[in-house]
DRENDO-1510 file (C-alpha; in Angstrom, 1 decimal, always signed):
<recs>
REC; n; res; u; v; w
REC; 1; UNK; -18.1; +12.7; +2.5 .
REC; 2; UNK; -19.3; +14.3; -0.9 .
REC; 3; UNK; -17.2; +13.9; -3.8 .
REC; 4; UNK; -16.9; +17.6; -4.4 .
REC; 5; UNK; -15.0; +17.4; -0.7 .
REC; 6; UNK; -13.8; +14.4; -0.9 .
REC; 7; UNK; -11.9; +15.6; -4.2 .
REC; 8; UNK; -10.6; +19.0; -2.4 .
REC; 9; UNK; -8.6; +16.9; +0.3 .
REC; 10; UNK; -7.3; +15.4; -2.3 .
REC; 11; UNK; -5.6; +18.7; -3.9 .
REC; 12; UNK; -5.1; +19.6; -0.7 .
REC; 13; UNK; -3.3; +16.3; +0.4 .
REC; 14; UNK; -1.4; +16.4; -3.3 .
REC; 15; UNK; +0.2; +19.5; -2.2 .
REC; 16; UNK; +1.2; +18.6; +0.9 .
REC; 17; UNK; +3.2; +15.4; -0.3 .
REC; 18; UNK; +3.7; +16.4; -4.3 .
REC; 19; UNK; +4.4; +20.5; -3.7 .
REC; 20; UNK; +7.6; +19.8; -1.4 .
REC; 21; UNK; +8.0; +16.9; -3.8 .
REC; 22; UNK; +8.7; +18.6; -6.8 .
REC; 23; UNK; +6.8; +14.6; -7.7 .
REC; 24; UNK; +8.6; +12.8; -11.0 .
REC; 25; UNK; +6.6; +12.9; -13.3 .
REC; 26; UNK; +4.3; +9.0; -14.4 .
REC; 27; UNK; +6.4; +6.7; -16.1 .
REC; 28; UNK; +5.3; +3.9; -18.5 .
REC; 29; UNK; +5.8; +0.0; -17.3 .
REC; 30; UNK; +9.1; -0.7; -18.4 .
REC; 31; UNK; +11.2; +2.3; -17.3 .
REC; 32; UNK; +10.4; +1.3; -13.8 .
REC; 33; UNK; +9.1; -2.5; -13.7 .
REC; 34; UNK; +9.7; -5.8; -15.2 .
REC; 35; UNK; +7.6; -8.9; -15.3 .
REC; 36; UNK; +8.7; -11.0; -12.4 .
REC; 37; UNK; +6.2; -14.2; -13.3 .
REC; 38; UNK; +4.0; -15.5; -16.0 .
REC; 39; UNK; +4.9; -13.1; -18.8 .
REC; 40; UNK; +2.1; -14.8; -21.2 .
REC; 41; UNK; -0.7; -13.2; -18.6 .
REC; 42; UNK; +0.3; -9.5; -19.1 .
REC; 43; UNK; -1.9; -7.5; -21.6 .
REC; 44; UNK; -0.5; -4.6; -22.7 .
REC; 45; UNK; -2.7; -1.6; -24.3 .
REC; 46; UNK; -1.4; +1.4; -25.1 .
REC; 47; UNK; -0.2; +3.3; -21.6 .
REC; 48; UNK; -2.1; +0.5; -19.8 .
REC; 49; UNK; -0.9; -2.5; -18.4 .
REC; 50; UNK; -3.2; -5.4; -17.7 .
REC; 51; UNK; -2.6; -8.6; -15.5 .
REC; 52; UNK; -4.7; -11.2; -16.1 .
REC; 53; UNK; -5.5; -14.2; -13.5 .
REC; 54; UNK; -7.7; -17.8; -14.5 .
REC; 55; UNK; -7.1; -21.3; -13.3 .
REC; 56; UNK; -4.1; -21.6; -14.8 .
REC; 57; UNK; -2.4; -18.6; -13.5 .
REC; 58; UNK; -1.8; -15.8; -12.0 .
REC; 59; UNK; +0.6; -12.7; -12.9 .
REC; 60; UNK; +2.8; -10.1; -10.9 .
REC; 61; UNK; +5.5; -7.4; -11.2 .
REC; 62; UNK; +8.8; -6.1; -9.8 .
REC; 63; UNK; +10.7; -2.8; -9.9 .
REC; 64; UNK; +13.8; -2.9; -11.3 .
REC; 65; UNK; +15.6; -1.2; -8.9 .
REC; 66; UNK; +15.0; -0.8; -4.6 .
REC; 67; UNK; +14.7; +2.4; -2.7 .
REC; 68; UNK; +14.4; +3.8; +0.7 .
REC; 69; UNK; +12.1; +6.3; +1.6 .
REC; 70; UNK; +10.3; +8.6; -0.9 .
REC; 71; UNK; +6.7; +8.2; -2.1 .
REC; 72; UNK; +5.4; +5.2; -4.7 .
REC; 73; UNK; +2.1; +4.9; -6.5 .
REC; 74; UNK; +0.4; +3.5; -8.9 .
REC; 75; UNK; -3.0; +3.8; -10.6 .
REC; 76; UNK; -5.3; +1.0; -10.5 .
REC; 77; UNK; -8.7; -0.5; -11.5 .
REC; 78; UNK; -9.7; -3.6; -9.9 .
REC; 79; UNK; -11.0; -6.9; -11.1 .
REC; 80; UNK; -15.1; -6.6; -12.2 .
REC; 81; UNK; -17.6; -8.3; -11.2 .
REC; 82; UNK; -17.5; -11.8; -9.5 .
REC; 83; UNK; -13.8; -11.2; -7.9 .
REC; 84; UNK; -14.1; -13.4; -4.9 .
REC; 85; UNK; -11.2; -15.4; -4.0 .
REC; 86; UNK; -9.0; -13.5; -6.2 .
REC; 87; UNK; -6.5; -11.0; -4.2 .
REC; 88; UNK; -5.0; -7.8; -5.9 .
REC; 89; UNK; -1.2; -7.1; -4.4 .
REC; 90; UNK; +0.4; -4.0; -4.4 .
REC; 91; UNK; +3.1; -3.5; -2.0 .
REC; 92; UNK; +7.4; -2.7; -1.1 .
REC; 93; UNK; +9.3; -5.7; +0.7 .
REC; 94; UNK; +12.7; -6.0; +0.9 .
REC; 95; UNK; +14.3; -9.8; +1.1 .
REC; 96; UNK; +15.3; -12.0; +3.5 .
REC; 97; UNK; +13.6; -13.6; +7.2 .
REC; 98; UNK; +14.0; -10.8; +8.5 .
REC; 99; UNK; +12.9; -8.2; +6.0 .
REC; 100; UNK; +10.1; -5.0; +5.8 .
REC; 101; UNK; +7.0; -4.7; +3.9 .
REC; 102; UNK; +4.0; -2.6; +3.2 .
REC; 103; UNK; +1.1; -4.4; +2.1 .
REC; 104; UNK; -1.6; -3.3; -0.2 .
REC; 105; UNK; -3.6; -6.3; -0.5 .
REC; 106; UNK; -7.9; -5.8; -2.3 .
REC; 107; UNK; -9.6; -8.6; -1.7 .
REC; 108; UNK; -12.3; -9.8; -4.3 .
REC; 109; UNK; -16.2; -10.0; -3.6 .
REC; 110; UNK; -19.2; -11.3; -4.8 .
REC; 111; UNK; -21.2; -8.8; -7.1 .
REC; 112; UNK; -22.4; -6.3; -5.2 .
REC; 113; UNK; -20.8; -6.3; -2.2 .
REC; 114; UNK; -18.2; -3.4; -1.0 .
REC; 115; UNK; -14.5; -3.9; -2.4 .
REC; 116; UNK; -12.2; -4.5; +1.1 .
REC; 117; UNK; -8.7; -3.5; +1.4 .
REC; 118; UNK; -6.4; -4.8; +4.0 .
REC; 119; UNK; -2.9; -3.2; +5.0 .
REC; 120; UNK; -0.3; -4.7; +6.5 .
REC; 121; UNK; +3.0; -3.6; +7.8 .
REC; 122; UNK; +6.4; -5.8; +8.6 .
REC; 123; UNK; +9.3; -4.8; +10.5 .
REC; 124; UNK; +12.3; -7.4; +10.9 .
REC; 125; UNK; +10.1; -10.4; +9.1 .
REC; 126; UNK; +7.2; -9.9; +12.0 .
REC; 127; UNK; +4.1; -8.7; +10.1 .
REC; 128; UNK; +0.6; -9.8; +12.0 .
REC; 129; UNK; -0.5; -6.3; +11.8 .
REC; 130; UNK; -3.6; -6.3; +9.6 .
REC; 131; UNK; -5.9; -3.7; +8.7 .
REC; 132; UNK; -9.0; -4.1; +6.9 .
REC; 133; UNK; -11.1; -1.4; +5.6 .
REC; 134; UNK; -14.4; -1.1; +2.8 .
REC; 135; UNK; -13.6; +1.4; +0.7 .
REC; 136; UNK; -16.2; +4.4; +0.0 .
REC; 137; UNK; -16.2; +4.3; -3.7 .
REC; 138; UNK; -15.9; +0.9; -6.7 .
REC; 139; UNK; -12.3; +0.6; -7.3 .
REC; 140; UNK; -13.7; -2.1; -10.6 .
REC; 141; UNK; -15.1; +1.6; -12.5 .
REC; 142; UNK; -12.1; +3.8; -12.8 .
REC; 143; UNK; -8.9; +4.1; -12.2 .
REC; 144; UNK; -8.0; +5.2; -8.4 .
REC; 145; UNK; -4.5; +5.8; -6.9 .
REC; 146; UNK; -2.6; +3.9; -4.0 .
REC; 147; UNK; +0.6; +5.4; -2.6 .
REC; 148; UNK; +3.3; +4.7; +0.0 .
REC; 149; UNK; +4.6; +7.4; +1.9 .
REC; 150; UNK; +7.9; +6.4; +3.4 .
REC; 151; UNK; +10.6; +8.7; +5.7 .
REC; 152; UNK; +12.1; +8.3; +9.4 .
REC; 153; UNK; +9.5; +9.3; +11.2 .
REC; 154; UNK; +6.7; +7.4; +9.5 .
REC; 155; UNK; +4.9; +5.2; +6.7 .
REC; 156; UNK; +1.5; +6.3; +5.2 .
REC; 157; UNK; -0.9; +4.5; +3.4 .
REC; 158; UNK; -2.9; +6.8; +0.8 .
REC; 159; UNK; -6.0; +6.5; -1.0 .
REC; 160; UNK; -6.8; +8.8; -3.6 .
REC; 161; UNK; -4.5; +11.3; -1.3 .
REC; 162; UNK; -6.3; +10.2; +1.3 .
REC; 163; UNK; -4.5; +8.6; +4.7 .
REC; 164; UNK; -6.1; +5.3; +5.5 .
REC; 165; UNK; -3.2; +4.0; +7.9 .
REC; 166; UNK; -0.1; +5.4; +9.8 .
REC; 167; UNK; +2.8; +3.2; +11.1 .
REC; 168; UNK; +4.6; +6.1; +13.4 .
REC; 169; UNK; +8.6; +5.6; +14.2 .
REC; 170; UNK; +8.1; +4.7; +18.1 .
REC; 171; UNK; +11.8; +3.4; +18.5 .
REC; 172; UNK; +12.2; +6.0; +21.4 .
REC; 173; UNK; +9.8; +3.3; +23.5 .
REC; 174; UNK; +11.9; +0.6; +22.0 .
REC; 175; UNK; +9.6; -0.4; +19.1 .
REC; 176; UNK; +11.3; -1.5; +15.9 .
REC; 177; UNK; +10.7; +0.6; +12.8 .
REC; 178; UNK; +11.6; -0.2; +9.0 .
REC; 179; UNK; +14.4; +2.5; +7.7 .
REC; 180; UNK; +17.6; +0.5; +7.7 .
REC; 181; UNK; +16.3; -2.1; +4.3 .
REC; 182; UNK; +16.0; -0.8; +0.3 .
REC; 183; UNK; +12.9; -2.4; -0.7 .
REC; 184; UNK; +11.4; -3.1; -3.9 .
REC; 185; UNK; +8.3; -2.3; -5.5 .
REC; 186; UNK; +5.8; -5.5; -6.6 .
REC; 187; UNK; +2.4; -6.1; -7.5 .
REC; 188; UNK; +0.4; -9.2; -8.7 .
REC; 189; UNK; -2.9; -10.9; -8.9 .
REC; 190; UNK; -3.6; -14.5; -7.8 .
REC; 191; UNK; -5.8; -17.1; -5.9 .
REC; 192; UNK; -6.5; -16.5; -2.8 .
REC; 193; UNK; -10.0; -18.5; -2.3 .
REC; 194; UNK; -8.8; -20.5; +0.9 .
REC; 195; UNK; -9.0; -16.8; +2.8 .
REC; 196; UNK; -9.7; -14.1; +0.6 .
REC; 197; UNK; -13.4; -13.5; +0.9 .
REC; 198; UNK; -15.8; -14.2; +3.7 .
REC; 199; UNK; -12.7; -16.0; +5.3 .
REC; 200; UNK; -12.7; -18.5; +2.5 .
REC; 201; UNK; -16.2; -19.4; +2.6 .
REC; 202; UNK; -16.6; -17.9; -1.0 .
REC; 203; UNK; -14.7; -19.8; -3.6 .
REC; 204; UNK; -13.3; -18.6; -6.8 .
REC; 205; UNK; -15.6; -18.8; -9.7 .
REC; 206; UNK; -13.5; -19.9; -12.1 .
REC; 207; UNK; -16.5; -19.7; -15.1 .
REC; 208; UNK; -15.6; -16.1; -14.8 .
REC; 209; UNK; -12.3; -15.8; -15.6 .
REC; 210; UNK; -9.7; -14.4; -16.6 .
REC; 211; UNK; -10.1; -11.7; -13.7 .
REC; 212; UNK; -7.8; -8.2; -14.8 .
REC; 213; UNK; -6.6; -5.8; -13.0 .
REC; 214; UNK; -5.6; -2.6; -15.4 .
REC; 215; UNK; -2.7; -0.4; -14.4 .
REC; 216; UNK; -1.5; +2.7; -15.3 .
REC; 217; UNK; +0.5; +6.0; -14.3 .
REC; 218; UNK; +3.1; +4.7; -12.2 .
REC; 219; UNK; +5.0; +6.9; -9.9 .
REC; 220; UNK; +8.3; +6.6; -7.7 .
REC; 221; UNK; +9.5; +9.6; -6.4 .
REC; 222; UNK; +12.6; +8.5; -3.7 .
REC; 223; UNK; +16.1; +7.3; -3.2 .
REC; 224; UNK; +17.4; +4.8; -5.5 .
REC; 225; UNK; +20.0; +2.1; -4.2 .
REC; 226; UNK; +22.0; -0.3; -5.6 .
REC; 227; UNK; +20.7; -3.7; -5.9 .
REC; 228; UNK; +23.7; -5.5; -5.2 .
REC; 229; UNK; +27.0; -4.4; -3.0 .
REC; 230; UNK; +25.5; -2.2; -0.6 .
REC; 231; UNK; +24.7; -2.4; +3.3 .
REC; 232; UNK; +22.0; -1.1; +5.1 .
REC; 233; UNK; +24.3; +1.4; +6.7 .
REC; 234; UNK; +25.5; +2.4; +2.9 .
REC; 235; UNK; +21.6; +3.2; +1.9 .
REC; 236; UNK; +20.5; +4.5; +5.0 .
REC; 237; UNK; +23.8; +7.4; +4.7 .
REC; 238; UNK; +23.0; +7.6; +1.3 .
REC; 239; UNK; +18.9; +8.0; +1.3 .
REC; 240; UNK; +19.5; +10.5; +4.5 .
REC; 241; UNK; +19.3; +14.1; +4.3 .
REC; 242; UNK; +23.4; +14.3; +6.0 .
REC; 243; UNK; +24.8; +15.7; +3.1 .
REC; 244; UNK; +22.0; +16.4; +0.3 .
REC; 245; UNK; +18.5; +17.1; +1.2 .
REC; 246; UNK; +15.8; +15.1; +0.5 .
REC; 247; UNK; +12.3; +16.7; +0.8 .
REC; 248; UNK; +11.0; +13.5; +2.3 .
REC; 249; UNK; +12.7; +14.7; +4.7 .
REC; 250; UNK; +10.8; +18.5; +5.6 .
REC; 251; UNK; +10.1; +19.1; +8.8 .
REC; 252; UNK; +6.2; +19.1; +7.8 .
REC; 253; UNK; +6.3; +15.3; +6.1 .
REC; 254; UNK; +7.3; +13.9; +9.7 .
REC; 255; UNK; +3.5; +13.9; +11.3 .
REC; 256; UNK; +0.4; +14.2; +9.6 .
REC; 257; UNK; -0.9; +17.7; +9.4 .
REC; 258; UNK; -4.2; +18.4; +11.5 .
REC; 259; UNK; -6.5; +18.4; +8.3 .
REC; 260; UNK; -4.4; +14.9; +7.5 .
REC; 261; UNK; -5.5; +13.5; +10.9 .
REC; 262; UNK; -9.1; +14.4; +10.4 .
REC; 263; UNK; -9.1; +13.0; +7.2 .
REC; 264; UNK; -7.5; +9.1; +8.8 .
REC; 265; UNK; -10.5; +9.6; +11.6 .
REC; 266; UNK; -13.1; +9.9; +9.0 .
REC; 267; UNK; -12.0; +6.8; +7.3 .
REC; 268; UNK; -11.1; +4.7; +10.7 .
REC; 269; UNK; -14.4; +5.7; +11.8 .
REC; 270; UNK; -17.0; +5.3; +8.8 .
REC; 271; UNK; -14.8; +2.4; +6.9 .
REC; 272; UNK; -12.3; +0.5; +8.9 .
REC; 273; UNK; -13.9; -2.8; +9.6 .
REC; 274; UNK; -10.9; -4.6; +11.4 .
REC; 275; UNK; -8.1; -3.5; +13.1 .
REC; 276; UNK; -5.6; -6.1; +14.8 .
REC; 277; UNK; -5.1; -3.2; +18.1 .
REC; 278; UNK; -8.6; -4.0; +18.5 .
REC; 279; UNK; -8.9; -8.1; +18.2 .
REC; 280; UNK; -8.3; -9.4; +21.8 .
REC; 281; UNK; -9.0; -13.1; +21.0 .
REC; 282; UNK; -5.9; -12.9; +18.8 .
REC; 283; UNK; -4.1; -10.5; +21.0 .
REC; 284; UNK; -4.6; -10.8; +24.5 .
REC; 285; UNK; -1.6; -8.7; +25.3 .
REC; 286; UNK; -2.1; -5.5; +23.4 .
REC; 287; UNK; +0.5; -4.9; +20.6 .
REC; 288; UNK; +3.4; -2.7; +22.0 .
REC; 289; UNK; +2.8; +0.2; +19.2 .
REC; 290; UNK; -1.1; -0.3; +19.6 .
REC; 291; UNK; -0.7; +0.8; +23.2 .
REC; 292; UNK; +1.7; +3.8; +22.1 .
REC; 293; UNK; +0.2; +4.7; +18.6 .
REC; 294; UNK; -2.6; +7.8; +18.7 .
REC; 295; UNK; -4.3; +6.4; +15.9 .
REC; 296; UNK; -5.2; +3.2; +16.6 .
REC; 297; UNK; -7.2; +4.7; +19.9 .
REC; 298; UNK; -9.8; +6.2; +17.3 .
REC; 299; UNK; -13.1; +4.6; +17.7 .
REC; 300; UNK; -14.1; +1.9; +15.0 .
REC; 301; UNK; -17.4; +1.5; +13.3 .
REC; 302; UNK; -20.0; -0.7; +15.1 .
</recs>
């Protein structure tokens, strides 16, 4: 995909989710986050906010406040260089054993090789649904966005715009979905050379630290709950379009459009490198929304 194309699905994508949107408009650090650990490892320059991980520690984030449904991003430049066994989070969970969460999660590498991204998606504390994916572009040069796209009928993972993953609402076959838990927004760098990169073959070079990842422009557009004193059922009335209507809830936000769909082919198709619908050894029993889900029947790259 050229860039010149690659940039008009983009618009074109923007205007689907931020045109209906009327989108808020980026908001610096503290208005929507706090530090949640190691204060002493954030950098802080101008409208951009470094985290910084060596072998002492590592760093992370939380929003001050939990929503449900809506869209969230944030733009970020990854860790340079030598990032192997480091791990970049970006993700929404909400709290307890049985909670949801979206996972952002960019995996270091050695110099050279492709920066990998894997998703992953929890519903009622069971997660164990990993995607992994190279990503056509070097996240270390410039800043590139990463959104969550959350309603009723689905979750989207986005790219640049772009739709790299689709959890789809399938509790008509009796499949749970998250929509009844506020979650919070996080982020945070740390150590993750037991896993991280070639499986944990490739440790961590510590000679390189600190490793930073540099945020800025953050973005959440949806329904704001209490953190405290309020029930699912109380945030899933209240984050509903019953009585006011929220445009994350238009009728046209509740599949992907065609164009969308061609757009989450092209990157199963030329960058996905894992997919947990495909791994038999792991599941011999196909997942129950892997048999359902459209998307997960595209072919993957050889």
């Amino acid at each position: 995909m050229s860039k010149e194309v690659s940039l008009f699905l983009g618009l074109v994508m923007g205007f689907v989710f931020v045109g209906v949107a009327f989108a808020a408009a980026t908001a610096k650090f503290e208005e929507l986050f706090q530090p949640s650990w190691a204060l002493d490892h954030f950098i802080h320059e101008g409208d951009l906010l470094k985290l910084k991980l060596d072998n002492y520690s590592g760093a992370g984030f939380v929003s001050k406040s939990k929503y449900m449904f809506g869209k969230v991003t944030v733009q970020l430049k990854l860790v340079e260089g030598d990032s192997a066994g480091t791990v970049t989070a970006f993700y929404m969970s909400s709290e307890g054993p049985n909670h949801n969460e979206f996972d952002f999660e960019f995996l270091g590498n050695t110099t050279g090789e492709p920066y990998s991204v894997q998703t992953n998606v929890y519903v009622n504390g069971v997660g164990n649904r990993e995607q992994r994916l190279n990503l056509w572009f070097d996240p270390t040069k410039d800043f590139h966005s990463y959104s969550f796209f959350w309603n009723q009928r689905q979750v989207i993972f986005l790219v640049d715009e772009t739709p790299i993953r689709v959890h789809t609402n399938m509790e008509h076959r009796g499949i749970p979905f998250p929509k009844d838990q506020a979650m919070g927004v996080y982020s945070s760098i740390w150590n993750a050379d037991d896993w991280a990169t070639q499986g944990g073959r490739v440790k961590t070079n510590w000679s390189h630290a600190p490793f930073i990842a540099t945020y800025k422009a953050f973005e959440i557009n949806g329904c704001e709950c209490p953190i405290v004193s309020s029930t699912s059922v109380e945030n899933l009335k209240r984050c509903s379009s019953n009585e006011k209507k929220y445009w994350w809830d238009e009728p046209n936000l509740g599949v992907l459009s065609l164009h969308q769909s061609h757009q989450l082919m092209w990157v199963r198709a030329k960058h996905m490198v894992y997919d947990y619908c495909a791994d038999t050894a792991r599941f011999p029993v196909m997942p129950a929304e892997c048999v359902h889900h459209s998307h997960h029947k595209l072919v993957l790259k050889n």
